[in-house]
Gaussian input, Z-matrix of N, CA and C with variables (Angstrom, degrees):
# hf/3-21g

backbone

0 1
 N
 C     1     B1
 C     2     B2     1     A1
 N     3     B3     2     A2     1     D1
 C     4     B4     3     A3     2     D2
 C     5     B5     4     A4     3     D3
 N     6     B6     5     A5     4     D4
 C     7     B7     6     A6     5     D5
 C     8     B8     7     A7     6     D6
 N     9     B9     8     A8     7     D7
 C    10    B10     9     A9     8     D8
 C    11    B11    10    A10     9     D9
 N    12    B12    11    A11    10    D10
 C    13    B13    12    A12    11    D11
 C    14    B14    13    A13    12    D12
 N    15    B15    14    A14    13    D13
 C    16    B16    15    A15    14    D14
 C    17    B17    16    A16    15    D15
 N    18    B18    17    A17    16    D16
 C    19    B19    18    A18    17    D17
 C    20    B20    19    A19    18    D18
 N    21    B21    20    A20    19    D19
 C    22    B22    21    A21    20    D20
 C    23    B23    22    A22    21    D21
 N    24    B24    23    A23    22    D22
 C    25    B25    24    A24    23    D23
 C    26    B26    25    A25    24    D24
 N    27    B27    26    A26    25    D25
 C    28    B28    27    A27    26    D26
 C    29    B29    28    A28    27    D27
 N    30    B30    29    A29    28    D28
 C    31    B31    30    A30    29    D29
 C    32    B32    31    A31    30    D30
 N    33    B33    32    A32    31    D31
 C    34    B34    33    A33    32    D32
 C    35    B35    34    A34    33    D33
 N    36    B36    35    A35    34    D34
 C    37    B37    36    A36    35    D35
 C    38    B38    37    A37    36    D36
 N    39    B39    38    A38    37    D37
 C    40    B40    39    A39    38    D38
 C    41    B41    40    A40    39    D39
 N    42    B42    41    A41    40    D40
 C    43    B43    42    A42    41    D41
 C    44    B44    43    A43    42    D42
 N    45    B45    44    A44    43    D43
 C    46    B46    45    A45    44    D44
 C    47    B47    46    A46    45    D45
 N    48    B48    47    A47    46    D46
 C    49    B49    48    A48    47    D47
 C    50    B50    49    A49    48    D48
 N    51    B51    50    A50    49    D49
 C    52    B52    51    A51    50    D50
 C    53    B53    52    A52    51    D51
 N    54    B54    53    A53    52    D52
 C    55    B55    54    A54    53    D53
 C    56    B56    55    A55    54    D54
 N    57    B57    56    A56    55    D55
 C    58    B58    57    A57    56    D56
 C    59    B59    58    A58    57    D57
 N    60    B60    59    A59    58    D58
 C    61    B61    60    A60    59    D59
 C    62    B62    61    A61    60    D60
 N    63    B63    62    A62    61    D61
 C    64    B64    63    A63    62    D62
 C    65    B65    64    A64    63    D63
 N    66    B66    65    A65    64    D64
 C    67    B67    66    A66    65    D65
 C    68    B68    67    A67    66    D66
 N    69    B69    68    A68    67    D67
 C    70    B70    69    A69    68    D68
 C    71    B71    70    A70    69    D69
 N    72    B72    71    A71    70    D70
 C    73    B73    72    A72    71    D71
 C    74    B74    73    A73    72    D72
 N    75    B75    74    A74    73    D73
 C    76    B76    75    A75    74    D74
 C    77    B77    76    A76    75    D75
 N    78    B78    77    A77    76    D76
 C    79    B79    78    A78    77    D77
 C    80    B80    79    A79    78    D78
 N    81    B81    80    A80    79    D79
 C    82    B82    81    A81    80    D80
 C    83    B83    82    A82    81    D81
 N    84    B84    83    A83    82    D82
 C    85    B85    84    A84    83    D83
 C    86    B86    85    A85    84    D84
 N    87    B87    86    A86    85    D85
 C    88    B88    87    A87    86    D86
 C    89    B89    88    A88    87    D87
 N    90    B90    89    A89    88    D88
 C    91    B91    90    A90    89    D89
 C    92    B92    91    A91    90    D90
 N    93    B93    92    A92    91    D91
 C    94    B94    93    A93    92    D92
 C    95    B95    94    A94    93    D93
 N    96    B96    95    A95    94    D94
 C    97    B97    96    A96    95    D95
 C    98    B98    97    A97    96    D96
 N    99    B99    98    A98    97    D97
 C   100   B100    99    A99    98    D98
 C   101   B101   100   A100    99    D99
 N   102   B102   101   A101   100   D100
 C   103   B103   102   A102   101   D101
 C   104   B104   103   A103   102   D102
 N   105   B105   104   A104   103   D103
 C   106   B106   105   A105   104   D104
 C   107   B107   106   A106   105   D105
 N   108   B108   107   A107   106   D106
 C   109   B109   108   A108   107   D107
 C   110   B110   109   A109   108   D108
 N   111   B111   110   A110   109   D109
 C   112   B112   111   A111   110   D110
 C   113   B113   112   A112   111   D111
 N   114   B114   113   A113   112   D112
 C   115   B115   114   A114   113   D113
 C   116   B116   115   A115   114   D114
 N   117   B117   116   A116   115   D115
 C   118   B118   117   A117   116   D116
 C   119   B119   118   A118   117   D117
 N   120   B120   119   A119   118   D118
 C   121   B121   120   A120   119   D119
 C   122   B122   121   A121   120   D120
 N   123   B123   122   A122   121   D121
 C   124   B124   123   A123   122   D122
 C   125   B125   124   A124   123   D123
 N   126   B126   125   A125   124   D124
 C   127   B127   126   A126   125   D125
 C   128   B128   127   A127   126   D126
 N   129   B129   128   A128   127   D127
 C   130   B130   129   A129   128   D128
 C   131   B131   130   A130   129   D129
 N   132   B132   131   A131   130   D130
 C   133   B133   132   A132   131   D131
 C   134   B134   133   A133   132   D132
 N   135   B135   134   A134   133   D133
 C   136   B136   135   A135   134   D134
 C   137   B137   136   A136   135   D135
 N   138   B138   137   A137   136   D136
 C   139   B139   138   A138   137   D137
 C   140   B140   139   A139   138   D138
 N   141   B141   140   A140   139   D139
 C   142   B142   141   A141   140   D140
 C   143   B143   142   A142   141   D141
 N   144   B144   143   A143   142   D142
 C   145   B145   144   A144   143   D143
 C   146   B146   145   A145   144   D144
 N   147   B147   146   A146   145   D145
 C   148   B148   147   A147   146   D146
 C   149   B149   148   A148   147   D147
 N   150   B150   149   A149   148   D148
 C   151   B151   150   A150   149   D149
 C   152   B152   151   A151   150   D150
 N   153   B153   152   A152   151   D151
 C   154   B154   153   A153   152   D152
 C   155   B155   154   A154   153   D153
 N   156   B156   155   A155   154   D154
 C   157   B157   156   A156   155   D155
 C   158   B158   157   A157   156   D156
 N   159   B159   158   A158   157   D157
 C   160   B160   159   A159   158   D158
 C   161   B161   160   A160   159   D159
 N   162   B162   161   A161   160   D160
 C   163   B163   162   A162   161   D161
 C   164   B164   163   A163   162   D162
 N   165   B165   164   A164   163   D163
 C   166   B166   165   A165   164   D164
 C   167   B167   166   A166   165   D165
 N   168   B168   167   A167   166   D166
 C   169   B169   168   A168   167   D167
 C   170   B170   169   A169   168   D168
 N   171   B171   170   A170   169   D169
 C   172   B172   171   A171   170   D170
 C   173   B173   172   A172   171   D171
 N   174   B174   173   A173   172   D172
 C   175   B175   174   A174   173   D173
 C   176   B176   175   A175   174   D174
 N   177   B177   176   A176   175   D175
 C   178   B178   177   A177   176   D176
 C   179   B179   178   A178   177   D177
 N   180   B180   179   A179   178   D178
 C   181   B181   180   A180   179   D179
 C   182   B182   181   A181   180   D180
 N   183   B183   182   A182   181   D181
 C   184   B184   183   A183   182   D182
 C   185   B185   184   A184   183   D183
 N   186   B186   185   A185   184   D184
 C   187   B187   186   A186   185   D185
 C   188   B188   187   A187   186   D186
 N   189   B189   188   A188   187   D187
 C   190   B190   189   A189   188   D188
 C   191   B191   190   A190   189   D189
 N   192   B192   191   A191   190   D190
 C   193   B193   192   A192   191   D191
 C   194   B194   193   A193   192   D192
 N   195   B195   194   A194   193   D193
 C   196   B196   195   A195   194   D194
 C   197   B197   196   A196   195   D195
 N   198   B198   197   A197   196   D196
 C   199   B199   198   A198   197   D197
 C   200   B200   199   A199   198   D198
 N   201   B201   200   A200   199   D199
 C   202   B202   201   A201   200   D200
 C   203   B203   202   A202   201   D201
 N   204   B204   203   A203   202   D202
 C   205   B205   204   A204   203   D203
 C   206   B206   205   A205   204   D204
 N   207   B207   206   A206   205   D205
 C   208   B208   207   A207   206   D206
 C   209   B209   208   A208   207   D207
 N   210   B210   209   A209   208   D208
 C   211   B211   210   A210   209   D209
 C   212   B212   211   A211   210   D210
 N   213   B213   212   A212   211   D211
 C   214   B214   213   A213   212   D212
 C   215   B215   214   A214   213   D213
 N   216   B216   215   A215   214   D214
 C   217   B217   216   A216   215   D215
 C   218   B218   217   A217   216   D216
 N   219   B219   218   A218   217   D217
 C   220   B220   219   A219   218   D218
 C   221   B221   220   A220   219   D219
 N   222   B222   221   A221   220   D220
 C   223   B223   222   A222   221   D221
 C   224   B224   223   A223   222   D222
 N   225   B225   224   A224   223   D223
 C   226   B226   225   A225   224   D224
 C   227   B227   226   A226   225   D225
 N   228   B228   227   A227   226   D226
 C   229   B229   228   A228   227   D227
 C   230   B230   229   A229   228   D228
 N   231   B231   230   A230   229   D229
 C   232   B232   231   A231   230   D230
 C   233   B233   232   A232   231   D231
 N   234   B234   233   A233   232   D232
 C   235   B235   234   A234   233   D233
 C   236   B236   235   A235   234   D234
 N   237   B237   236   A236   235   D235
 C   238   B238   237   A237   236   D236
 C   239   B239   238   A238   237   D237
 N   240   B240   239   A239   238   D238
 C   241   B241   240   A240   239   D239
 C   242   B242   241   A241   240   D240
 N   243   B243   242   A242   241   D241
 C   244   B244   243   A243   242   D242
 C   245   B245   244   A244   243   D243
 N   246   B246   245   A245   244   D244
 C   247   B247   246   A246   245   D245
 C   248   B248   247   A247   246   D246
 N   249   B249   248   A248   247   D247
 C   250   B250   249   A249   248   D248
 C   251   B251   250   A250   249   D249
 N   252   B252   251   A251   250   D250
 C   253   B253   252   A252   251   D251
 C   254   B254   253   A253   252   D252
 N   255   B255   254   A254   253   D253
 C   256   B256   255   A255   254   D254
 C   257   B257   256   A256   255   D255
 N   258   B258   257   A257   256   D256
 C   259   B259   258   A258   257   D257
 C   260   B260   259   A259   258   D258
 N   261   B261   260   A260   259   D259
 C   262   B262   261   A261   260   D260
 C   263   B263   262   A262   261   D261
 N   264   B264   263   A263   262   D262
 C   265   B265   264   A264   263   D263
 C   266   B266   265   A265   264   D264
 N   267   B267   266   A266   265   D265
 C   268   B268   267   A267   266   D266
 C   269   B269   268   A268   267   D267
 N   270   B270   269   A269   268   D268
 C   271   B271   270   A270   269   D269
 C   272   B272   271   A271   270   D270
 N   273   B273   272   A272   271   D271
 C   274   B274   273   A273   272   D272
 C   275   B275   274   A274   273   D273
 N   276   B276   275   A275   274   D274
 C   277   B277   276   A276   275   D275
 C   278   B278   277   A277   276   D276
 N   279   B279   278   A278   277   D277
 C   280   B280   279   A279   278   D278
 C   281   B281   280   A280   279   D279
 N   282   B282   281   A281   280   D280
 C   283   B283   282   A282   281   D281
 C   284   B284   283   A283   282   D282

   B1=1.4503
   B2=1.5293
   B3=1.1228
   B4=1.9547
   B5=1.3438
   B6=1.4610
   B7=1.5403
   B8=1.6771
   B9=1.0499
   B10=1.9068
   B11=1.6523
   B12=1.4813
   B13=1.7104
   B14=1.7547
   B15=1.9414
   B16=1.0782
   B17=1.8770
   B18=1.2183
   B19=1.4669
   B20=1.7196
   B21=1.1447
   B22=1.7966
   B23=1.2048
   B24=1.5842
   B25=1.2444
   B26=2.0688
   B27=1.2820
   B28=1.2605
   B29=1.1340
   B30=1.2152
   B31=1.5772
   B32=1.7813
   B33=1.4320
   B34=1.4831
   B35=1.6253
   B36=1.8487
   B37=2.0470
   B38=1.1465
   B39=1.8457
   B40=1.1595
   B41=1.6056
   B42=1.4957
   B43=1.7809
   B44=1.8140
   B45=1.6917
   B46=1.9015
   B47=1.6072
   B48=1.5118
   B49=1.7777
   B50=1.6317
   B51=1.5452
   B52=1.8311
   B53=1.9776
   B54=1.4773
   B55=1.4213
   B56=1.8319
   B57=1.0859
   B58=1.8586
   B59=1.4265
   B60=1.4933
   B61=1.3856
   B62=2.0250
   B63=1.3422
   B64=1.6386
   B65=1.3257
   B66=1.5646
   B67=1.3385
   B68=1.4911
   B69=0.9185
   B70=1.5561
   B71=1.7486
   B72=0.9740
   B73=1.4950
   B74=1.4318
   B75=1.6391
   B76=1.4806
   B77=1.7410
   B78=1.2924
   B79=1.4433
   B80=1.1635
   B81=1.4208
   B82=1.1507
   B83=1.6710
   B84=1.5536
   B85=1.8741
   B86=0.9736
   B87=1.2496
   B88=1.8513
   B89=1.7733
   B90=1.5783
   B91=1.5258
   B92=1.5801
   B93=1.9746
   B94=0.8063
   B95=1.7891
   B96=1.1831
   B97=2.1054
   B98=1.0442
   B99=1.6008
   B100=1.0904
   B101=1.5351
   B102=1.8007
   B103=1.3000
   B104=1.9793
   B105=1.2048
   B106=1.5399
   B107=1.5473
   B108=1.5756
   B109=1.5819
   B110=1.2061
   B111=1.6156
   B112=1.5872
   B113=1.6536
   B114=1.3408
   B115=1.3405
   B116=1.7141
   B117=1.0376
   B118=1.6319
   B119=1.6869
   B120=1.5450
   B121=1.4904
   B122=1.3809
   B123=1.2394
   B124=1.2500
   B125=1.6767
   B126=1.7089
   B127=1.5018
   B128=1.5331
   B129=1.2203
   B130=1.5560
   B131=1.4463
   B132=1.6767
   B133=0.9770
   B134=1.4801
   B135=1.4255
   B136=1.8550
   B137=1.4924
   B138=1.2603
   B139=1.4864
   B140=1.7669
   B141=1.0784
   B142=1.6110
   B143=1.5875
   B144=1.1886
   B145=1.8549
   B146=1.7673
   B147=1.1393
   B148=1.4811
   B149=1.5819
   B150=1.3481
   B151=1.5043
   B152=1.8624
   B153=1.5596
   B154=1.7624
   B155=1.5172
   B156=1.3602
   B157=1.4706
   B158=1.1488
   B159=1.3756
   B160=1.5113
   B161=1.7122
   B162=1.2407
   B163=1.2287
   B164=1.3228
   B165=1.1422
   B166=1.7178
   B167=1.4991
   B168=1.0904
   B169=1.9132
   B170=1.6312
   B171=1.8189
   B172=1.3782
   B173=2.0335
   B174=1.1980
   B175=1.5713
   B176=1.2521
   B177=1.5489
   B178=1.5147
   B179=1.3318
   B180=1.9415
   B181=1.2719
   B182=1.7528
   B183=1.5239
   B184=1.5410
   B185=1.3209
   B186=1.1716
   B187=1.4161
   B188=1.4650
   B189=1.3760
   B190=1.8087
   B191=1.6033
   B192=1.6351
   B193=1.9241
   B194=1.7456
   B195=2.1219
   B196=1.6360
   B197=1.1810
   B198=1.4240
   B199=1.5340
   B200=1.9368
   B201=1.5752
   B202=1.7501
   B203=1.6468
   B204=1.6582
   B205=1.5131
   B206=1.7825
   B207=1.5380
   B208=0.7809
   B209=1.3025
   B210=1.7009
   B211=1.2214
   B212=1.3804
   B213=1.5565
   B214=1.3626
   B215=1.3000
   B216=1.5476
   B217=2.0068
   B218=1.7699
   B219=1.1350
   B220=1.9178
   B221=1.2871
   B222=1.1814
   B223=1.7744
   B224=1.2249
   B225=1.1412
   B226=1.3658
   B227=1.4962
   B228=1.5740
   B229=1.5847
   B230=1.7365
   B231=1.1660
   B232=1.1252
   B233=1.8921
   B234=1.1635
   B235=1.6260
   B236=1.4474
   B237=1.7396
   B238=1.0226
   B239=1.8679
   B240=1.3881
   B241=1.7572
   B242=1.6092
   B243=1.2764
   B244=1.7076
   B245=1.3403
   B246=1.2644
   B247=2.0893
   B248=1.6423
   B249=1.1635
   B250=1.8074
   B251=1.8474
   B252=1.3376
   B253=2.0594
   B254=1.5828
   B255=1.1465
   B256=1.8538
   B257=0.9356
   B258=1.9265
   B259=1.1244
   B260=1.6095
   B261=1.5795
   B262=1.1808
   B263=1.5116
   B264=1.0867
   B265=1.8104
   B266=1.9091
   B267=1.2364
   B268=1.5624
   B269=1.5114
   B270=1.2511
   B271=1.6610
   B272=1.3367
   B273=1.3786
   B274=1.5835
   B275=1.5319
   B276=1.3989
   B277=1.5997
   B278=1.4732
   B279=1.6560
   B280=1.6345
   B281=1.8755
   B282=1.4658
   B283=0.7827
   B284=1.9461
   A1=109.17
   A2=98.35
   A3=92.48
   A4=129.04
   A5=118.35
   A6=145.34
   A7=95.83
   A8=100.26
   A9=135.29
   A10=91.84
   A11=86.97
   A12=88.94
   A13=102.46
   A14=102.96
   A15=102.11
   A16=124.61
   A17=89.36
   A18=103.69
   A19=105.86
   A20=94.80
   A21=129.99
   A22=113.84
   A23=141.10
   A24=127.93
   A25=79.63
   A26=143.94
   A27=154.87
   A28=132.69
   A29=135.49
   A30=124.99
   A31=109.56
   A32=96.16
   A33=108.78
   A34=106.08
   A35=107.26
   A36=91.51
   A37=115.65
   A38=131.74
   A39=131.29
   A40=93.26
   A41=87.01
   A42=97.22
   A43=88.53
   A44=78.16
   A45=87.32
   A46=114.86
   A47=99.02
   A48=98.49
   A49=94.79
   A50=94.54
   A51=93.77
   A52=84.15
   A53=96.72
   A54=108.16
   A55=97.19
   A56=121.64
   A57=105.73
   A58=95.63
   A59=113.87
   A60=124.48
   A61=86.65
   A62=112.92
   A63=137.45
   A64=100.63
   A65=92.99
   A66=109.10
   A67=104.12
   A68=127.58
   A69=113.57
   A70=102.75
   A71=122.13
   A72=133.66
   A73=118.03
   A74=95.34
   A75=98.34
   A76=109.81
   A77=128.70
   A78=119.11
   A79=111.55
   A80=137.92
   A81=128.25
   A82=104.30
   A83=115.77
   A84=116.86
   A85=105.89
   A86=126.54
   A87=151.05
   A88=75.06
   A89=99.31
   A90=136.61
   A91=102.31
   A92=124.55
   A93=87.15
   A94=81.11
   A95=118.38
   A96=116.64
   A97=90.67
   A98=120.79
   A99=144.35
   A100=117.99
   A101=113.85
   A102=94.55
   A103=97.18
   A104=96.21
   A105=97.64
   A106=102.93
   A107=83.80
   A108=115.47
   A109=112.30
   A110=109.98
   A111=105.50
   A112=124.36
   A113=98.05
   A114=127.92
   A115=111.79
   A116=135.28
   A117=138.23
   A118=114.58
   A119=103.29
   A120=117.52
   A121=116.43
   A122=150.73
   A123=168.14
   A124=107.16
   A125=101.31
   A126=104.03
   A127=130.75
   A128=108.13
   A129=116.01
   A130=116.55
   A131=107.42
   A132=111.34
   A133=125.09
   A134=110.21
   A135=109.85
   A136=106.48
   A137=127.22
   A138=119.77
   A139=111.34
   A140=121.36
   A141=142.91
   A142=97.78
   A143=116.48
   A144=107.04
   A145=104.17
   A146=122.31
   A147=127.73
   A148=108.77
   A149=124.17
   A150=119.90
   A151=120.19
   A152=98.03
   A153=84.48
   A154=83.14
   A155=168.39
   A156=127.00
   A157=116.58
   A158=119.97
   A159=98.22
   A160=111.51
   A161=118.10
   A162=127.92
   A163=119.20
   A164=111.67
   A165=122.69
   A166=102.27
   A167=127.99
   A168=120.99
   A169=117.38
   A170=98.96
   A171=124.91
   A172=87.49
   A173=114.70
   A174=112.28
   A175=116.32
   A176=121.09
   A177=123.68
   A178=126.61
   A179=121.95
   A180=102.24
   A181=121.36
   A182=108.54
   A183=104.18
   A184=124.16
   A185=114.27
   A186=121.49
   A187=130.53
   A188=119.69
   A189=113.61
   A190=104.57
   A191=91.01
   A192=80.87
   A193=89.42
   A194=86.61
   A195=103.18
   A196=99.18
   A197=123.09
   A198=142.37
   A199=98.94
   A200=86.58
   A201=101.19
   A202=106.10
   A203=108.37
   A204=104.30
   A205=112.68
   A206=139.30
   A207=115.19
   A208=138.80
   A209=128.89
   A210=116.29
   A211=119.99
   A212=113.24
   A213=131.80
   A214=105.43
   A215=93.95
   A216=110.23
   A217=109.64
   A218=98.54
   A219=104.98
   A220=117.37
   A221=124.05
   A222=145.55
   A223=85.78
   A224=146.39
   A225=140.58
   A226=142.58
   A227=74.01
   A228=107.25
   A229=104.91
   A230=122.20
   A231=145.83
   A232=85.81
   A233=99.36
   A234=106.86
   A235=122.23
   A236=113.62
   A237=127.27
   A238=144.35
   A239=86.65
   A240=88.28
   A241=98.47
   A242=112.33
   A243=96.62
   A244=127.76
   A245=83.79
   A246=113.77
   A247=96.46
   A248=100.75
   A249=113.56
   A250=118.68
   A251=110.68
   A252=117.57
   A253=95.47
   A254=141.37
   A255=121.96
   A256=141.79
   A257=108.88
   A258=119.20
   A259=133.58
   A260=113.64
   A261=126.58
   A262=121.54
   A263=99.36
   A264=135.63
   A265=88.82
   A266=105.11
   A267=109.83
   A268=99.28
   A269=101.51
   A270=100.26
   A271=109.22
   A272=136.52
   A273=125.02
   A274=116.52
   A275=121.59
   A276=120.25
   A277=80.27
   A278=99.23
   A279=124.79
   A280=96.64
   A281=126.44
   A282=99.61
   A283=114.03
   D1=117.51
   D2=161.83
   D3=-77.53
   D4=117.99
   D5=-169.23
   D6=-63.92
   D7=129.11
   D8=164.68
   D9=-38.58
   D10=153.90
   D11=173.64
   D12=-74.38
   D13=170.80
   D14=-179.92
   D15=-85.92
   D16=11.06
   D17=166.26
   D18=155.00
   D19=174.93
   D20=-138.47
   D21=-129.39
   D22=132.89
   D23=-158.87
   D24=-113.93
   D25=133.94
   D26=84.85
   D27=-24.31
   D28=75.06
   D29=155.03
   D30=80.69
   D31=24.88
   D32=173.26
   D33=98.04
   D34=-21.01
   D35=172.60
   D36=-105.11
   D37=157.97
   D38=-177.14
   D39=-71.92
   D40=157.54
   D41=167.70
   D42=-158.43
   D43=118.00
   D44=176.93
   D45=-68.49
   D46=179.26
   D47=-175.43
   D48=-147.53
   D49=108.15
   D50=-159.59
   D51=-126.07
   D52=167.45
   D53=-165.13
   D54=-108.49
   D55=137.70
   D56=179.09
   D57=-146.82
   D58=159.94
   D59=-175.67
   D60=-85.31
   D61=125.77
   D62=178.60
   D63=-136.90
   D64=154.38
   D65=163.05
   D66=-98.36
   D67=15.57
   D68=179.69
   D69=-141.96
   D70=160.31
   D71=164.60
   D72=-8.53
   D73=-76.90
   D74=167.84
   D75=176.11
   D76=-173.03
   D77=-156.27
   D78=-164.20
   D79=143.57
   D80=-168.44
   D81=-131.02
   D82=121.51
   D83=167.74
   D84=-104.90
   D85=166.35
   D86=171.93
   D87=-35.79
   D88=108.19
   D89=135.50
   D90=84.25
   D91=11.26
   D92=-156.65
   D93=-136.90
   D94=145.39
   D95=177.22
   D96=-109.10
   D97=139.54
   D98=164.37
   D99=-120.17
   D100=119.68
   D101=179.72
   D102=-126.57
   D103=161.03
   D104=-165.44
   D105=-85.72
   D106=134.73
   D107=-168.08
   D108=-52.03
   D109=-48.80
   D110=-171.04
   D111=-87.21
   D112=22.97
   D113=157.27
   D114=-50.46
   D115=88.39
   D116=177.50
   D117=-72.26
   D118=-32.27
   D119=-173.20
   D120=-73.62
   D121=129.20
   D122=-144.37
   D123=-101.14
   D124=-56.65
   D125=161.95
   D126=-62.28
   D127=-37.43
   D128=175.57
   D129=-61.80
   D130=-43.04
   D131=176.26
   D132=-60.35
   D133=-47.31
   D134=175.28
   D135=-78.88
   D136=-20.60
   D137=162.53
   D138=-54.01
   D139=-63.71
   D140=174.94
   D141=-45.03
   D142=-47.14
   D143=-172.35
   D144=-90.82
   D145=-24.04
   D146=163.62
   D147=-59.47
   D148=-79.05
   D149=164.97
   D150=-25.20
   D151=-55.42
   D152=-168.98
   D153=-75.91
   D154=-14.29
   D155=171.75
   D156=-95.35
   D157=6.79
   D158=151.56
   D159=-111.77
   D160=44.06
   D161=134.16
   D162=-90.95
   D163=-34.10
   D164=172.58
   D165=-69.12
   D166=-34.99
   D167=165.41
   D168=-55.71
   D169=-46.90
   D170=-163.32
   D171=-61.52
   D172=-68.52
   D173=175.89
   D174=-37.90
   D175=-62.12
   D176=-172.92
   D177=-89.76
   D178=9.02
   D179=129.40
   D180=-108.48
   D181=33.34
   D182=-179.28
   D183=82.00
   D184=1.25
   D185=177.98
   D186=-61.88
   D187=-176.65
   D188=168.65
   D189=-156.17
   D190=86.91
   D191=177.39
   D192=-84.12
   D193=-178.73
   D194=160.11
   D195=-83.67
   D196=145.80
   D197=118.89
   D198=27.17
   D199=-73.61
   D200=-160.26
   D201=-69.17
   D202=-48.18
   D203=166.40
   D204=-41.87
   D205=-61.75
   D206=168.84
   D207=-48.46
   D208=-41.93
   D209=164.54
   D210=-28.11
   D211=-56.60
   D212=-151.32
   D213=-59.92
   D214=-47.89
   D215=-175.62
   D216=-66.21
   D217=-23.21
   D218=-178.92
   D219=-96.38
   D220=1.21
   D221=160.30
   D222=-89.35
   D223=-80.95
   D224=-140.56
   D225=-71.18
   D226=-24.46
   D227=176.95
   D228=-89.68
   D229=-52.76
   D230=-174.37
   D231=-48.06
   D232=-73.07
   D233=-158.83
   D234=-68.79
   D235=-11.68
   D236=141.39
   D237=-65.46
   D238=-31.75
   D239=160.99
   D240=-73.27
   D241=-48.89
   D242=-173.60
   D243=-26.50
   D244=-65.79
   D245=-157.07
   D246=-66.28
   D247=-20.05
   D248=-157.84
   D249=-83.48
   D250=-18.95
   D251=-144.31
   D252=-47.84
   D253=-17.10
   D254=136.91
   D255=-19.88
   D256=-72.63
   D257=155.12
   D258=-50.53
   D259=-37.80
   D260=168.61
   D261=-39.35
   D262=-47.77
   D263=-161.78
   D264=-72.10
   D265=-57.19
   D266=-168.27
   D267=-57.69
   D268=-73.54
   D269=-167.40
   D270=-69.76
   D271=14.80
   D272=143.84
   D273=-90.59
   D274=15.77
   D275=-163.67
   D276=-100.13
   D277=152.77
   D278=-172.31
   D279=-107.82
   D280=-4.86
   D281=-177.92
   D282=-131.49

């Protein structure tokens, strides 16, 4: 499997993307995503690091989703860069 970058720019701050032995999916502290190591799956895994940063959004603009709203928003998002590398392409152009 190829490993997530080692961090992620948010709203101008780094927030690393580190792998840890969890009992759960994965988790995000002040600056840091954690997705669980013994994770083998490739999809789970960028699903799991998509969710904790937009909990890391959900913190740094003050917000309060559900639980399930994030799932929903980290499927969606996720499956939209997919379907999308056009769009991708556009909104990374500098000019």
């Amino acid at each position: 499997m190829t490993k997530p970058p080692e961090d992620v720019r948010l709203l101008g701050r780094v927030v690393r993307i580190r792998s840890a032995d969890l009992d759960v999916d994965g988790e995000c502290t002040d600056g840091t995503v954690y997705y669980n190591s013994e994770d083998e799956n490739p999809d789970n895994v960028r699903d799991t690091v998509v969710h904790e940063l937009i909990h890391h959004y959900e913190t740094m603009l003050g917000l309060r989703f559900k639980e399930q709203q994030v799932r929903q928003l980290a499927v969606c998002v996720l499956q939209m860069i997919r379907d999308n590398p056009k769009l991708i392409a556009w909104l990374q152009a500098t000019n």
